[in-house]
C-alpha distance (Angstrom), angle and dihedral (degrees) to the residues before:
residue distance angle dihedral
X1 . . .
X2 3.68 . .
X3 4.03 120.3 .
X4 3.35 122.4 -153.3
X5 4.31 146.9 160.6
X6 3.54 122.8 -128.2
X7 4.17 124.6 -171.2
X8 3.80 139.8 -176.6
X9 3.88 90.4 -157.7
X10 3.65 91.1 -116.8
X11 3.95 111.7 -159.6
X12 3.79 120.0 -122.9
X13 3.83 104.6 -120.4
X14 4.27 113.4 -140.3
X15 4.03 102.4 -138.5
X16 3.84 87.5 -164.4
X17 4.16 95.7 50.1
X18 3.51 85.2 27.2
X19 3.76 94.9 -140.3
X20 3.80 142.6 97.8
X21 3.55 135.5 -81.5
X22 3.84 111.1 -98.7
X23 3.29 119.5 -91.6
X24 4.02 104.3 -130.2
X25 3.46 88.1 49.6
X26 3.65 95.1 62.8
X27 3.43 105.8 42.7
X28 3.59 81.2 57.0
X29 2.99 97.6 65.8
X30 4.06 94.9 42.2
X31 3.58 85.7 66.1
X32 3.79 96.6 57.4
X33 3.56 83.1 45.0
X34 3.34 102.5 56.7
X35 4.01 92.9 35.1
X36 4.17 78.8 64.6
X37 3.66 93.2 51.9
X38 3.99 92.5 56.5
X39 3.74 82.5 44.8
X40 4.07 102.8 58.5
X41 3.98 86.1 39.8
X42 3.40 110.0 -100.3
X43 3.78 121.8 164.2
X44 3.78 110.3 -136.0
X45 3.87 136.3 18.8
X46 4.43 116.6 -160.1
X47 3.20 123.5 -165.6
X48 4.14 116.6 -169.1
X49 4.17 128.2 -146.4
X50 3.76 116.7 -130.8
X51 4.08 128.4 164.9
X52 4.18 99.6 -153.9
X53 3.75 125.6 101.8
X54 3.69 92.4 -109.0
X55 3.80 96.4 63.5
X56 3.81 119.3 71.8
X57 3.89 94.0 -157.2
X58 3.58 134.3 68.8
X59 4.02 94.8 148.2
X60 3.63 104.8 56.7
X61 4.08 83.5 175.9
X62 3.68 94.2 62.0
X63 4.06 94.2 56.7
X64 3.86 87.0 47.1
X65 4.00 94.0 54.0
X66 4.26 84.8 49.6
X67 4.05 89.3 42.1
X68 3.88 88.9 56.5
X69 3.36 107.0 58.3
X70 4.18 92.4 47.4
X71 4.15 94.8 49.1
X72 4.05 134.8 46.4
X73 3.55 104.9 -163.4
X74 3.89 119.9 26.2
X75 4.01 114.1 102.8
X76 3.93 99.9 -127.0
X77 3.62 117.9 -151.7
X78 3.62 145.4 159.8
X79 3.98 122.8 -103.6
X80 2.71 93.9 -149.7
X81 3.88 138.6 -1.4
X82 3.72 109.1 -169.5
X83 3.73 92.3 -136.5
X84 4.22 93.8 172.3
X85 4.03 81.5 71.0
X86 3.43 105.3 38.9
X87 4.06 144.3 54.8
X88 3.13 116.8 -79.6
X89 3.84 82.2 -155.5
X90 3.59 93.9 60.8
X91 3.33 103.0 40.5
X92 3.98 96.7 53.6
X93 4.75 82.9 48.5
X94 3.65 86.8 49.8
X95 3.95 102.9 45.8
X96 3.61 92.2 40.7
X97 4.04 93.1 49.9
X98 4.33 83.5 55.3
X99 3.95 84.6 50.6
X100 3.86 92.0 57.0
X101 3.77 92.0 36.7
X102 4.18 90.5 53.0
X103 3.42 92.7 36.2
X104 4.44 99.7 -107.3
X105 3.75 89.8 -39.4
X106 4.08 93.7 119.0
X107 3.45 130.6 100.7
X108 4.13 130.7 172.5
X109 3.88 117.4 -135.4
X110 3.76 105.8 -164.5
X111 4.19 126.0 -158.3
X112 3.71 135.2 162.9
X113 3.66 83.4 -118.9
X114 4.06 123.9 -128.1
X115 3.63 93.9 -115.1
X116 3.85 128.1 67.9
X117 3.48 107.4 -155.0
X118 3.74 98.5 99.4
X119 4.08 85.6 65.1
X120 3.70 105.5 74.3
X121 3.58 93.7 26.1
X122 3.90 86.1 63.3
X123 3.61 92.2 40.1
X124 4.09 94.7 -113.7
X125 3.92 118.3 129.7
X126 3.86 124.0 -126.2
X127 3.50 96.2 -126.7
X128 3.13 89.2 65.6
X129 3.70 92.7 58.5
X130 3.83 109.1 118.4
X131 3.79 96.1 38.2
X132 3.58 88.8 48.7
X133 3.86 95.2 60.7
X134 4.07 99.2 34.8
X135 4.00 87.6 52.8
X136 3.83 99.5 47.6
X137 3.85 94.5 38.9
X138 4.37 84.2 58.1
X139 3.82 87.4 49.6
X140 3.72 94.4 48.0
X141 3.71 90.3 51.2
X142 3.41 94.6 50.0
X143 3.88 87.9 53.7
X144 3.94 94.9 48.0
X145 3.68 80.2 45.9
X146 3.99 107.0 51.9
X147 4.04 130.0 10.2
X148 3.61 95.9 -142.4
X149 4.00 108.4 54.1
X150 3.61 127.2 -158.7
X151 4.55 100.8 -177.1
X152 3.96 137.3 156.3
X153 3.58 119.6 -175.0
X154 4.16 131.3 156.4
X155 3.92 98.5 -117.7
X156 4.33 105.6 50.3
X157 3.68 129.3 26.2
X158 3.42 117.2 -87.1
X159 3.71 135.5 -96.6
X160 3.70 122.9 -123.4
X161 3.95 118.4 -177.7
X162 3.98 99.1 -30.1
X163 3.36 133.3 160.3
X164 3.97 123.3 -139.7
X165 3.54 113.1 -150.4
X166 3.12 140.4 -157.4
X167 4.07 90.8 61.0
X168 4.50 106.7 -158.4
X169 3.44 119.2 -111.7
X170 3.63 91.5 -92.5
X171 4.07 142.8 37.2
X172 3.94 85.7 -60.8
X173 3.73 138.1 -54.8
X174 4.00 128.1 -56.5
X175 3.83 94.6 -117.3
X176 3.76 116.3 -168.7
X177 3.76 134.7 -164.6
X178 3.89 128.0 -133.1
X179 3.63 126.0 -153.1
X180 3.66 143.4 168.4
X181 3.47 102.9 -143.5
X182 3.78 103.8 -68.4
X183 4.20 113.6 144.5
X184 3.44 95.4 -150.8
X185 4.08 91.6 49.9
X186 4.34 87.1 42.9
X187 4.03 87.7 51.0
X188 3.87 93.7 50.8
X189 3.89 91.7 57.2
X190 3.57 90.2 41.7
X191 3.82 95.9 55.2
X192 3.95 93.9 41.3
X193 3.86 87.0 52.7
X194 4.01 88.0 -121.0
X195 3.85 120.3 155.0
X196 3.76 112.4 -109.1
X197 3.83 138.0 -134.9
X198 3.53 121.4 -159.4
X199 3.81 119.6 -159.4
X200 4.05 108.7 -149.5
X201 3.98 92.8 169.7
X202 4.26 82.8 140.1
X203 3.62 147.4 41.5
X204 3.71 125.6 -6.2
X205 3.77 110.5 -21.3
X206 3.88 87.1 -155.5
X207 3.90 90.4 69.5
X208 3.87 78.9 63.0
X209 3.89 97.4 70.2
X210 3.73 93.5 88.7
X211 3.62 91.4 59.8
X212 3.66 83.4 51.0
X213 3.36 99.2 48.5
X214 4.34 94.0 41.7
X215 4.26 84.1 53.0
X216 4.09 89.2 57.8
X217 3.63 95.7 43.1
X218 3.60 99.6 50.9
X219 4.09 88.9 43.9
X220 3.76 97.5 55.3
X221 3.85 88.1 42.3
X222 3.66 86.7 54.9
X223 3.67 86.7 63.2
X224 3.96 95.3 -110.7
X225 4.07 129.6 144.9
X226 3.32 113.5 -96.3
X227 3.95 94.8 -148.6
X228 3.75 83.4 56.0
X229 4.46 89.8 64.6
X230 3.38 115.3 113.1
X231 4.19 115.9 -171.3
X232 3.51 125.1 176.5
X233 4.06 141.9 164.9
X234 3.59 141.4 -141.0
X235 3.85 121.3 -141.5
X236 3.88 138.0 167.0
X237 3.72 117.8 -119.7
X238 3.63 158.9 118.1
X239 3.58 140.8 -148.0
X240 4.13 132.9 -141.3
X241 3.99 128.9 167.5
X242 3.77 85.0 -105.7
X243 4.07 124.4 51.1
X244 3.93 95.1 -149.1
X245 3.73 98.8 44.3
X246 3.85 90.6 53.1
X247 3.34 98.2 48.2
X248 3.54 91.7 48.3
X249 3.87 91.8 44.0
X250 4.05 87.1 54.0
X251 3.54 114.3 41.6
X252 4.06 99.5 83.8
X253 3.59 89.7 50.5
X254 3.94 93.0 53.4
X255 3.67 96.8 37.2
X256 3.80 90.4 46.8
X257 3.85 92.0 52.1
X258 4.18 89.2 34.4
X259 4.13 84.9 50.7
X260 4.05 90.1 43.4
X261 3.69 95.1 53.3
X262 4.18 96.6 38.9
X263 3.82 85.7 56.4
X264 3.47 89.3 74.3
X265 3.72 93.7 35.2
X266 3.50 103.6 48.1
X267 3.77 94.2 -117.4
X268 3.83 120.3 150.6
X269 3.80 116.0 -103.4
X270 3.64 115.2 -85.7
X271 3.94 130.3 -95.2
X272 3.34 145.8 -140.2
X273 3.91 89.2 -143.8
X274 4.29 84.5 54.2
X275 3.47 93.3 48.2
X276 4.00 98.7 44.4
X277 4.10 86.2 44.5
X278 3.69 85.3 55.1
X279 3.51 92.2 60.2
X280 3.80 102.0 57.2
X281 3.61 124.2 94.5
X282 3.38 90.3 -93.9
X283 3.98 98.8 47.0
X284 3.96 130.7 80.5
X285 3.96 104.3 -116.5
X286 3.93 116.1 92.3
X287 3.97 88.1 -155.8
X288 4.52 110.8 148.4
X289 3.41 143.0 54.6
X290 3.63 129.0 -27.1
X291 4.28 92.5 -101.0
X292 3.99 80.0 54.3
X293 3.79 94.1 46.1
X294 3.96 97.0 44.1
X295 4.18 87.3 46.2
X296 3.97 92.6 55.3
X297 3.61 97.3 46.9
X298 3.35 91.0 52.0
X299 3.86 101.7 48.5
X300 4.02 74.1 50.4
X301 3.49 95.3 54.2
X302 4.33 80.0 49.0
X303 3.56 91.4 61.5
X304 3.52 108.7 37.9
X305 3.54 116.2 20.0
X306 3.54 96.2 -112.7
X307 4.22 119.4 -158.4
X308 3.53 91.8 175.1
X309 4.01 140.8 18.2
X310 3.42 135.7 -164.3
X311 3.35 135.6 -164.1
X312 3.47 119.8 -150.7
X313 4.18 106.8 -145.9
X314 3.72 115.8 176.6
X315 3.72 109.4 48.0
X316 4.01 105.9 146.6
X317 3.82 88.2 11.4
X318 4.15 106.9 -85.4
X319 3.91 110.7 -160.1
X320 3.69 117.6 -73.5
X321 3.87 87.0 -126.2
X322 4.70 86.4 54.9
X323 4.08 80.9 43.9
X324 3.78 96.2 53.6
X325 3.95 94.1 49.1
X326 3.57 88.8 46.4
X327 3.75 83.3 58.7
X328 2.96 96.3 40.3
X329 3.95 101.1 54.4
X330 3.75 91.3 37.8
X331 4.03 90.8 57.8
X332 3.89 95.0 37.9
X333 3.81 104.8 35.9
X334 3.95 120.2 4.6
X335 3.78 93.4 44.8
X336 4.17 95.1 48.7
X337 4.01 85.6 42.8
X338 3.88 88.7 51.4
X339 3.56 98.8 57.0
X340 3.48 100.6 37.6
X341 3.82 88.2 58.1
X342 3.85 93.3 51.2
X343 3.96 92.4 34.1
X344 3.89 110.1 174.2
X345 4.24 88.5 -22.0
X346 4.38 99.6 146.6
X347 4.12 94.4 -128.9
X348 3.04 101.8 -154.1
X349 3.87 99.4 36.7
X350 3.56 91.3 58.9
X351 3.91 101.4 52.0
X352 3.93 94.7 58.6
């Protein structure tokens, strides 16, 4: 089972100056953060597109081209690539130029995103939203798949006899596919035999198992090898040496981004209560000490089948000093503590 971090590179907002960190300063700092995360041994490193003023990235490609030249080991990938907004074209030439550059470490995780910014500022209209993302994830296959593509869909020109260059290091890219916990989205992945990512950043991640369970179904029916799944999830949290004093630490960050975000959705302001329910067993947030940490991924691992976790570190933009220790301990002792407990267990074997 493969641990990992993912980000947004949220920007810290100053009550008094009422504005936003600057944005060179933290993606400065994401790229000692992420050069520590190849350092402890972790396994993957995402990096997430957004279009808002409180986001510092909106090319996750261009952090994973600077991430590869300062680490040797960590698989670098985007989480996510808004592909209903973007070229498919593009995106295949730019993830494949950070494969050569790390050496066949990258991999593209692709999403309809849960923001909409990204479609007027590209020119594409929202109700075109579903067949957006089902055409341009075919045409993106079919360039991962061959170097000289022959494609007609209804929403870009076609292509007639071109070549995609740069090719990855390898027989294409590992291309994910990010969902929220739609069906419809779960049973597309399942049927292309694409690995899946599960965002559980709410609620009770157990009322998630039939999603779970619907993915595996429909892949085995689709007459692909089970040792070839690959499941993963997406959670909020952060880790201190003490449980109380990072959950203390935290909350006003996450309830500040939580509130900033439910403004626009109509969502009720944030609580304490919601954010201490989230970090029992039972809730969503991964928010303690490393025993804590190790002790929900597992019971995750339990319920899913887990072959990779991520842990998703600077919602609300924590302190680049809190970020680094969470780093740090999930490299040094959750992830060592992890696979000792499941040893040489097959995951995904084991849950059918």
């Amino acid at each position: 089972m493969e641990i990992g971090i993912s980000m947004f590179g949220d920007l810290a907002y100053n009550q008094s100056t009422k504005s936003f960190q600057p944005a060179q300063q933290r993606l400065q700092e994401m790229l000692e953060e992420i050069k520590l995360a190849d350092e402890v041994g972790l396994d993957v490193f995402g990096i997430g597109e957004h279009h808002r003023p409180d986001f510092s990235v909106s090319s996750p490609e261009i952090i994973l081209a600077a991430a590869a030249g300062i680490t040797k080991n960590i698989k670098l990938t985007s989480s996510v690539t808004v592909l209903s907004s973007t070229d498919p074209v593009r995106v295949f030439q730019s993830f494949s130029t950070v494969d050569l550059l790390s050496n066949g470490r990258a991999e593209i995780t692709v999403g309809r995103g849960s923001f909409i910014e990204s479609f007027p500022l590209f020119g594409y209209n929202l109700n075109d939203y579903n067949g957006l993302f089902s055409e341009k994830l075919e045409l993106l296959l079919a360039i991962n798949q061959n170097e000289v593509v022959n494609w007609k869909g209804k929403y870009r020109a076609p292509l007639v006899n071109q070549q995609v260059l740069p090719r990855p290091v390898a027989n294409g890219l590992d291309i994910w596919v990010a969902v929220g916990g739609t069906p419809e989205s779960v049973v597309r992945a399942a049927r292309l035999g694409l690995p899946l990512v599960v965002a559980i950043i709410g609620g009770m991640p157990k009322q998630f198992q039939p999603l779970f369970q619907l993915y595996k179904e429909e892949y085995l029916r689709a007459g692909h090898d089970i040792n070839k799944m690959q499941l993963a999830t997406h959670s909020h949290g952060l880790i201190g040496d003490h449980a109380e004093h990072a959950s203390d630490t935290y909350f006003p960050n996450y309830a500040q981004q939580m509130n900033r975000i439910g403004k626009d959705r109509g969502w009720a302001p944030y609580t304490k209560g919601q954010f201490e329910g989230g970090r029992t067993k039972d809730g969503a947030l991964f928010v303690g000490d490393a025993a804590q940490v190790t002790d929900k991924i597992l019971y995750h691992q339990e319920l899913f089948g887990l072959t990779r976790f991520l842990l998703h570190v600077d919602v609300g933009a924590p302190s680049h000093k809190d970020l680094m220790k969470t780093i740090e301990l999930l490299g040094t002792r959750v992830r060592p503590e992890v696979k000792k407990a499941l040893g040489g267990w097959n995951d995904v074997e084991s849950e059918m």
